[in-house]
N, C-alpha and C positions, 0 to 999 in steps of 0.2 A: 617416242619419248619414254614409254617405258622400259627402255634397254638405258637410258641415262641416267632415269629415274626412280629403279625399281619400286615394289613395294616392302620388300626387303634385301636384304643384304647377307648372300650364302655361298657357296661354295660353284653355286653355277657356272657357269661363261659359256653363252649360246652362241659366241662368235670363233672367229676363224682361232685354231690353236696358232698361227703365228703372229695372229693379234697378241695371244700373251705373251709371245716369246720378244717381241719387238718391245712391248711396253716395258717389261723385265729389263730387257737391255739398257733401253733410254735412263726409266726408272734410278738403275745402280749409275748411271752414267750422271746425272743429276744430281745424285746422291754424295756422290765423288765431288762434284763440282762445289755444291755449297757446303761439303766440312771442308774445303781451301777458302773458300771467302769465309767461313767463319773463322777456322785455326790459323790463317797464313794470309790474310787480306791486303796484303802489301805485294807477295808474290804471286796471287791471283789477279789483282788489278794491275800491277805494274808486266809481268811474264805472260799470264795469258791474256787478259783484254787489251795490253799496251797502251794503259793509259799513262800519263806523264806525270803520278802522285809527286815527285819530286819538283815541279814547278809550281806545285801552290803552296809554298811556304811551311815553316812547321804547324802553325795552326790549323791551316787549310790541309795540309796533307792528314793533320791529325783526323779534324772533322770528317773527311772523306771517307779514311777507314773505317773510321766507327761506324759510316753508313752503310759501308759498304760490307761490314763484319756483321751487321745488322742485318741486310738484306739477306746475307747468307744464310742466317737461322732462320727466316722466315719461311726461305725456299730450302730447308732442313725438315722442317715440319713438317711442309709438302710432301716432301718422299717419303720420309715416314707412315705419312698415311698411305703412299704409294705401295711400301714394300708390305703396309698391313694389309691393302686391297691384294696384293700377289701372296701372300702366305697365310690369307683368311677368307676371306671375303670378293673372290672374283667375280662374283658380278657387279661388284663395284669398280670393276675396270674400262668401261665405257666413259661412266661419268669423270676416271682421274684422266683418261685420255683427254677427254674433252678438256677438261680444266688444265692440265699440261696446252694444248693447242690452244688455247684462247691464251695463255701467259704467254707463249711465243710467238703469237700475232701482236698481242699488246707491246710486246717489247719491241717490235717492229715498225710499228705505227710510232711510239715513243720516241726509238731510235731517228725515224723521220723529221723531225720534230722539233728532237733536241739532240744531236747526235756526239757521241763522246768523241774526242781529239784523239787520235793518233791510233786509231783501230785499227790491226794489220785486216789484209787482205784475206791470210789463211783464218781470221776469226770470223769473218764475214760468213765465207763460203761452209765454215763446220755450222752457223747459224741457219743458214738457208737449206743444209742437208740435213742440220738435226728436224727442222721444222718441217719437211718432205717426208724424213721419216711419220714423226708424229702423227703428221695426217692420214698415212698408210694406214699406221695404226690405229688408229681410230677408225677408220673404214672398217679396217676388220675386226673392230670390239663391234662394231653397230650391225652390221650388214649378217644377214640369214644365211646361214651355213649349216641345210637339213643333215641330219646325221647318215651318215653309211649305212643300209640296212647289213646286217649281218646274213651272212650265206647260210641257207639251209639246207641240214646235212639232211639227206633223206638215208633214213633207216628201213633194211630190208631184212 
């Protein structure tokens, strides 16, 4: 708990260094994703989730976006603090790991649930590999990775 949790928040990361390089990646990948559902939510909901905005009428398609340009800056904010945990504050990279993995559980459970119309195939399987990744990463934000001792030179 106290790798999730610290009691502060510094420059550390006592985890694996591809823990940060994988969160880094997702991170900007994330990143990317919600300034399209915020700046272009017709072409992110319609081109990449393949949803069918154009069969729920102008109101409905209107209300959609809005939610849907909504959601985007929510999950904007997120990364933000993402890319502050990677450019300040890495030990704070456990706990945005965790909370990236619990939203891509939740969205999964949701998806179960309540599942959106006309999802291709290829958006499924980048869900189930981003969420694979996630969890890697997370393993190695949390998991003990004792340092290298350094070789000693002996002088004669």
């Amino acid at each position: 708990m106290q790798r999730i949790f610290p009691a502060s928040f510094d420059r550390s990361f006592p985890g694996h260094a591809v823990g940060v390089w994988l969160f880094a990646a997702l991170t900007l990948f994330h990143f990317a994703i919600s300034l399209v559902a915020v700046f272009n939510p017709y072409g992110g909901a319609v081109g990449a989730d393949g949803i069918p905005v154009d069969s729920y009428g102008p109101a409905g398609a209107a209300a959609f976006l809005s939610l849907f340009s909504t959601m985007g800056l929510y999950l904007l904010a997120i990364n933000v603090v993402g890319l502050v945990a990677l450019l300040r504050y890495r030990s704070m990279i456990p706990f945005m790991a965790l909370l990236y993995f619990s939203i891509k559980i939740s969205d999964r459970v949701i998806d179960q649930y309540a599942p959106l119309p006309g999802r291709p195939a290829s958006g499924e399987l980048l869900t189930i590999g981003n969420g694979l990744i996630l969890g890697y990463a997370l393993v190695l934000a949390l998991a003990f990775w004792p340092k290298r001792s350094q070789p000693t030179s002996h002088a004669a």
